[in-house]
TORLOTI-756666 format. One record per residue (C-alpha): residue number from 1; x, y, z. Coordinates in nm, 3 decimals. Each point is the difference from the previous one (the first is absolute). Example, Ala and Ser with C-alpha at 12.3 -4.5 7.8 and 13.67 -1.06 7.14 Angstrom:
    n        X        Y        Z
    1    1.230   -0.450    0.780
    2    0.137    0.344   -0.066
//
This chain:
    n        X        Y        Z
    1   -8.020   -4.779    2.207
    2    0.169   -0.076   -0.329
    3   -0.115    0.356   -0.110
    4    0.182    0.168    0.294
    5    0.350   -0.186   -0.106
    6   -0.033    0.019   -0.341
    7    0.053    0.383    0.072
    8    0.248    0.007    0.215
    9    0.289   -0.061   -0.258
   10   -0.151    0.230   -0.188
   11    0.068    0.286    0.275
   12    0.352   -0.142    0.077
   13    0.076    0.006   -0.355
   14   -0.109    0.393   -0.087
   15    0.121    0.121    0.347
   16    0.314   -0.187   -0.091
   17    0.020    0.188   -0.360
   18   -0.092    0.323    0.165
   19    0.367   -0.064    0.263
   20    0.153   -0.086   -0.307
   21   -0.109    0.319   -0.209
   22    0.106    0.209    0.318
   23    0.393   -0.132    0.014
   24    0.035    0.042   -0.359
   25   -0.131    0.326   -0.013
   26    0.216    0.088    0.329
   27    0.282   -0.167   -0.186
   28   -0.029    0.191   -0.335
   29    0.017    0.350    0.187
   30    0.294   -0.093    0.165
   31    0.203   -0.062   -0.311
   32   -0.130    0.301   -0.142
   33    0.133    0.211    0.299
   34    0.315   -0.182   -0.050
   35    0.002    0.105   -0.325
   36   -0.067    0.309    0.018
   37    0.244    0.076    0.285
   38    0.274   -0.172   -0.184
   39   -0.118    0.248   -0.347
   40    0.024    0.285    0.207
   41    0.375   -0.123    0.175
   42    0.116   -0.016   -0.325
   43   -0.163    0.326   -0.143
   44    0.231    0.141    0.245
   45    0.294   -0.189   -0.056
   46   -0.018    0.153   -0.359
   47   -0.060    0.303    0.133
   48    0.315   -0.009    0.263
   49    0.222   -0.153   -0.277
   50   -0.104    0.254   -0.288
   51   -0.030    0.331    0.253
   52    0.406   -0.045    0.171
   53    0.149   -0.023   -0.363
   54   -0.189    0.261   -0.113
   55    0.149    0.229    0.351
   56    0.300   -0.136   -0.090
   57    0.002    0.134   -0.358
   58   -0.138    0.314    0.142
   59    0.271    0.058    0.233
   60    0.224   -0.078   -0.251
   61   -0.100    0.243   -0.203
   62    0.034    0.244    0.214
   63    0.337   -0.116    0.102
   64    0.159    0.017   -0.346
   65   -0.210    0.304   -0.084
   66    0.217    0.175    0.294
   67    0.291   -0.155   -0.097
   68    0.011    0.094   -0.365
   69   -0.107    0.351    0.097
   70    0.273    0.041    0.282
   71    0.294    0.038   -0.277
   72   -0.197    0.349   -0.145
   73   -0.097    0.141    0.338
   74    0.222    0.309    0.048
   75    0.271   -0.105   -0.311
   76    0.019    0.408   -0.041
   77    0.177    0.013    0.332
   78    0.341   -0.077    0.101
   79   -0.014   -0.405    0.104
   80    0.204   -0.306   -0.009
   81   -0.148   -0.283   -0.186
   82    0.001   -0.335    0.184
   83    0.008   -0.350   -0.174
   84   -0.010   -0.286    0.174
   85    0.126   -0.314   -0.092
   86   -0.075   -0.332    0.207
   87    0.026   -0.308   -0.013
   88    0.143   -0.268   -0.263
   89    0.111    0.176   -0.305
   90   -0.122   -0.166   -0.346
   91   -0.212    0.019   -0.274
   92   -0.368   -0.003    0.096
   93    0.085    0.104    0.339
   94   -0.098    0.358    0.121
   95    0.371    0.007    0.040
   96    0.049   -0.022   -0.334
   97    0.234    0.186   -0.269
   98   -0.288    0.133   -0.163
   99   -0.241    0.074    0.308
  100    0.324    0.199    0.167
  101    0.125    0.206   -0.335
  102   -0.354    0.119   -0.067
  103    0.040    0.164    0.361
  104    0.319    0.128    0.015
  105   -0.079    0.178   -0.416
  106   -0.298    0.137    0.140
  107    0.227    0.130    0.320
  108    0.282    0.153   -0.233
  109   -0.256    0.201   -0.195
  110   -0.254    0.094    0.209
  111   -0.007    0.414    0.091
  112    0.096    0.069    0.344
  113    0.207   -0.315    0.094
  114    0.343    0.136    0.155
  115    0.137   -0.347    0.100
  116   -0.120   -0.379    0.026
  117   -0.006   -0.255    0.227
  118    0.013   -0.376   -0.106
  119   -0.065   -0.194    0.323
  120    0.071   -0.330   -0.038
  121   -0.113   -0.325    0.195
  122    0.078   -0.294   -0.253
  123    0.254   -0.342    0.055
  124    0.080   -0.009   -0.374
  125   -0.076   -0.171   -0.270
  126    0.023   -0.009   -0.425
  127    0.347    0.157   -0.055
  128   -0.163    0.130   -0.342
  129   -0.283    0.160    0.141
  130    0.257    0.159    0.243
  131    0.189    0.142   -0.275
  132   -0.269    0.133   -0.185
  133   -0.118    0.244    0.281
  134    0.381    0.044    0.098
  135    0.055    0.114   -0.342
  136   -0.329    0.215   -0.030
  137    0.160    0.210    0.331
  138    0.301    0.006   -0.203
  139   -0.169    0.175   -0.310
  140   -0.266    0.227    0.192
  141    0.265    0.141    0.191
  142    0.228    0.121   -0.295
  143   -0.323    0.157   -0.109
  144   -0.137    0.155    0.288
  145    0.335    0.126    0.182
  146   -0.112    0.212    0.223
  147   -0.267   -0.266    0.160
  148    0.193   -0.245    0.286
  149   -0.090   -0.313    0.052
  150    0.094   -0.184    0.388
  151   -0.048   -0.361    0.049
  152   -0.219   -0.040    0.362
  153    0.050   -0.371    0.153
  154   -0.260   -0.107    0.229
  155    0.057   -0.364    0.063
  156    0.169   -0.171   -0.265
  157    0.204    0.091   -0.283
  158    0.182   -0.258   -0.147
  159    0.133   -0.197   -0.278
  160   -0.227    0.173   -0.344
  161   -0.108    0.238    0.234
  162    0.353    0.149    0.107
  163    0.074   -0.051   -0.390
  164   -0.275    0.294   -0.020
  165    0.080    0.223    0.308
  166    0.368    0.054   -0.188
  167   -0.164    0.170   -0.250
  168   -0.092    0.309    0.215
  169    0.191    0.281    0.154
  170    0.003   -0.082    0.302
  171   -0.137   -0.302    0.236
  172   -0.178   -0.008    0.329
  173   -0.103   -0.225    0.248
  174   -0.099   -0.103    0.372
  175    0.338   -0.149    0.242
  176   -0.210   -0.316   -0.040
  177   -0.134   -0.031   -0.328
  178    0.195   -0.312   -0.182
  179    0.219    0.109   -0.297
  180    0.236   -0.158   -0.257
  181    0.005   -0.376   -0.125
  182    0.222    0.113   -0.323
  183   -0.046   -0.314   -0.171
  184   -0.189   -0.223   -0.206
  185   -0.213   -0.325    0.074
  186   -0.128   -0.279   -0.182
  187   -0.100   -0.277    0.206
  188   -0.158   -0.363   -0.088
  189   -0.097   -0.329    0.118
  190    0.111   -0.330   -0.138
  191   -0.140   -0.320    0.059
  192    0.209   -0.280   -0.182
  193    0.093   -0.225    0.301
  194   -0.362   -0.009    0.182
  195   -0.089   -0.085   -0.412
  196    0.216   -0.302    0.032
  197   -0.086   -0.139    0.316
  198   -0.377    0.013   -0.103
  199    0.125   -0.166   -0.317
  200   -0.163    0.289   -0.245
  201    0.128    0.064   -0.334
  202    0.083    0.358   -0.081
  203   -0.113    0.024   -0.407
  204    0.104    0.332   -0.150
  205    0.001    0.061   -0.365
  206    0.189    0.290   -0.101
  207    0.150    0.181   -0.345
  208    0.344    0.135    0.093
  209    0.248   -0.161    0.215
  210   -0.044    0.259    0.313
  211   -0.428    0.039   -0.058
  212   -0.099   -0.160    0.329
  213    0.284    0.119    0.237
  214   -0.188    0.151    0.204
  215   -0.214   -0.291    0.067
  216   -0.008   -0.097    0.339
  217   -0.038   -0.381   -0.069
  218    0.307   -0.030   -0.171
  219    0.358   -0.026    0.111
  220    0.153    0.308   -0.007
  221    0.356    0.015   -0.262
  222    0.280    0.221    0.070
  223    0.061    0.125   -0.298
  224   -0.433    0.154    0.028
  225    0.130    0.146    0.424
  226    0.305    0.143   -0.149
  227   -0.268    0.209   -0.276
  228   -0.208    0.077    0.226
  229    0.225    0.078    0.277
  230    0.156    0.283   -0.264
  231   -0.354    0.118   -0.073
  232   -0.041    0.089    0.342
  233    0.319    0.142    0.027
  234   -0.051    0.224   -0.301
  235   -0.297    0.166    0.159
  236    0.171    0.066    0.307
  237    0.283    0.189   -0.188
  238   -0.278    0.197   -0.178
  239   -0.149    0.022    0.423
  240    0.325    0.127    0.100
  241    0.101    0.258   -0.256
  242   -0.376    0.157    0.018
  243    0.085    0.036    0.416
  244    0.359    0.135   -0.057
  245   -0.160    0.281   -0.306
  246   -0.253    0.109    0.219
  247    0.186   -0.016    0.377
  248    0.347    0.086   -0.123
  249    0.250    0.113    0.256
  250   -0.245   -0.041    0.292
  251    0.035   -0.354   -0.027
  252    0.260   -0.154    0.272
  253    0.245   -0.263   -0.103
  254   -0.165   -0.320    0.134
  255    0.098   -0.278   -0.113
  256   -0.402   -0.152    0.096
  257   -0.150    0.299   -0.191
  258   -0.048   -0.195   -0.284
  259   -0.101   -0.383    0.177
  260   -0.341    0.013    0.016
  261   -0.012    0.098    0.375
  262   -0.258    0.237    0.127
  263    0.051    0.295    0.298
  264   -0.186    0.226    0.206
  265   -0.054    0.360   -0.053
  266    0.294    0.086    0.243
  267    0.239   -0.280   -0.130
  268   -0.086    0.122   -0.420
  269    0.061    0.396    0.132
  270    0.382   -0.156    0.101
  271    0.024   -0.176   -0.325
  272   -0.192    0.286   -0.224
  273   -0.261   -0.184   -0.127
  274   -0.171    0.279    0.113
  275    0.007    0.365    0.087
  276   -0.198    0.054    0.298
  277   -0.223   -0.097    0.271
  278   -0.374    0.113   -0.018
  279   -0.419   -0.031   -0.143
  280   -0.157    0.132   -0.277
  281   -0.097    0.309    0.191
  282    0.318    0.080    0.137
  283    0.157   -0.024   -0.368
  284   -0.282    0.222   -0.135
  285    0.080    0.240    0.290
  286    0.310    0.000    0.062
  287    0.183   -0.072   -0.323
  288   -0.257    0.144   -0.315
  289   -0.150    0.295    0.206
  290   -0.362   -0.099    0.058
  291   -0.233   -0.203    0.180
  292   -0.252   -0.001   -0.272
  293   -0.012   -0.360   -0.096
  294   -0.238   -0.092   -0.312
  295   -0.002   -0.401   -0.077
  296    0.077   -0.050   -0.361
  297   -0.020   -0.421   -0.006
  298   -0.103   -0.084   -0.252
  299   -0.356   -0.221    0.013
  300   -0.169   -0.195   -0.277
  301   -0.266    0.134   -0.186
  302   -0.313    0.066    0.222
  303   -0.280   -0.156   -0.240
  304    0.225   -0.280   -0.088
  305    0.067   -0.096    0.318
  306   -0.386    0.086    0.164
  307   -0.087   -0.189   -0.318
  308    0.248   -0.331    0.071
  309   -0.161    0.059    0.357
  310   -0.371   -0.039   -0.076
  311    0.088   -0.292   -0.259
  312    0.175   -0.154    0.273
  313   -0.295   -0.024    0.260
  314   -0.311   -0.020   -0.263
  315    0.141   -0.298   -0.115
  316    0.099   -0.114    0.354
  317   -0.370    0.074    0.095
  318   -0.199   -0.154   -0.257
  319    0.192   -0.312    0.031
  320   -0.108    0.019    0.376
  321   -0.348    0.067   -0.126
  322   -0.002   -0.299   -0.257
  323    0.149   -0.261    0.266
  324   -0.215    0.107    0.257
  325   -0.302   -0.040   -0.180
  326    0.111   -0.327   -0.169
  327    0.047   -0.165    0.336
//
């Protein structure tokens, strides 16, 4: 009798181990099949996140491949050139002095251009930039004589836009594009009295009298508005004179021609800030003789940019990569 119980436990206790062994083991392959599945998720999350930048530098390739190639397609032939310009004008910009001469010298001399279109879409911007391109037009025209150059507005051509338009022979654009705003802008925000009332003190160190008077927490002097008050003035006089060389006697006498307002299509034909009413197409067809059309904008270099590209997203990746498997 004391035989029989003393084994007993002995069962329990190794049929016990065995249950254990069994739920451990059970356990254990779970977690590996977690594992695993979460290995293989993320073997093709890196593959998702390295195989749509690498479309997207393909694609880009081929986009700027086709777009550096469509300025020598057919450049034997009688064509117009077209250069766009959108967008804010300054340095950096694709709208910028540089970007926009580099077009309009490779339009001037390339065989078979009869006439070229500048179509521009741009709300203004650096007056200097403006008069860089508006003096380029200037010089590439008394060169190349016998090459016009029109002005086609699509939506918006004002302020250091319309500064460059003036520069061509002749301007175009839809009855509803926007045109105008003759003027200059420099606007600010100043923050002296909400300084007060929140009891902050405004410390600004400066060598020279008028250093900080632009500063926006200080109090503003009237002797610094009147300066820069004849700044802006002065490069509105420059503004005007470059609208009045380059639109002459077409210009009406308005006394708002010069305010800084902006008018439609149909309302800058009445006041000759503009000579016509029509697209790119109808320009190129009607007014230079051809509807051959070959884009001439200028684009930044293809491995520089492919290269700024690819930089771009393998560095966006493998910080991706190093987060993802730091977590």
């Amino acid at each position: 009798m004391s035989k029989e119980n003393s084994s007993i436990p002995s069962t329990h206790q190794q049929s016990q181990g065995e249950i254990l062994t069994w739920e451990q083991k059970t356990l254990k392959e779970l977690a590996f099949a977690t594992l695993k599945e979460q290995q293989r998720a993320r073997r093709w999350t890196i593959f998702f996140r390295l195989f749509y930048p690498t479309l997207l530098i393909i694609f880009l390739f081929s986009y700027l491949s086709s777009g550096s190639e469509s300025s020598s397609l057919k450049t034997s032939k009688p064509h117009i050139a077209l250069i766009s310009l959108d967008g804010i004008i300054s340095s950096g910009l694709p709208a910028s002095a540089e970007s926009i001469n580099k077009g309009l010298r490779t339009a001037f001399t390339s065989k078979g251009v009869t006439g070229i279109i500048l179509r521009i879409n741009s709300p203004g911007g650096s007056p200097v930039q403006a008069g860089y391109i508006n003096d380029a037009i200037y010089q590439l025209r008394e060169k190349h004589p016998k090459i016009p150059i029109y002005t086609v507005i699509t939506d918006i051509c004002a302020s250091g836009g319309y500064y460059i338009a003036v520069a061509t022979d002749k301007i175009y654009a839809d009855k509803a594009s926007m045109v105008g705003s003759i003027g200059v802008l420099l606007n600010s925000f100043g923050f002296v009295d909400i300084m007060n009332k929140l009891g902050i003190e405004r410390r600004l160190f400066t060598a020279g009298d008028h250093k900080g008077f632009l500063d926006p927490f200080s109090p503003t002097k009237e002797e610094e508005s009147k300066h820069l008050q004849g700044m802006l003035d002065n490069i509105h006089q420059q503004f005007i004179k470059k609208v009045k060389e380059g639109r002459g006697d077409r210009l009406k006498n308005n006394p708002d021609l010069f305010s800084g307002l902006i008018w439609t299509g149909e309302q800058a034909l009445d006041l000759g800030l503009i000579d016509g009413l029509g697209n790119s197409e109808y320009v190129a067809r009607e007014f230079l003789g051809t509807e051959k059309i070959v884009d001439y904008t200028s684009k930044p270099d293809l491995l520089e940019r492919l290269g700024h590209q690819f930089g771009t997203t393998l560095s966006h990746v493998l910080s991706n990569l190093e987060t993802n498997y730091l977590q």
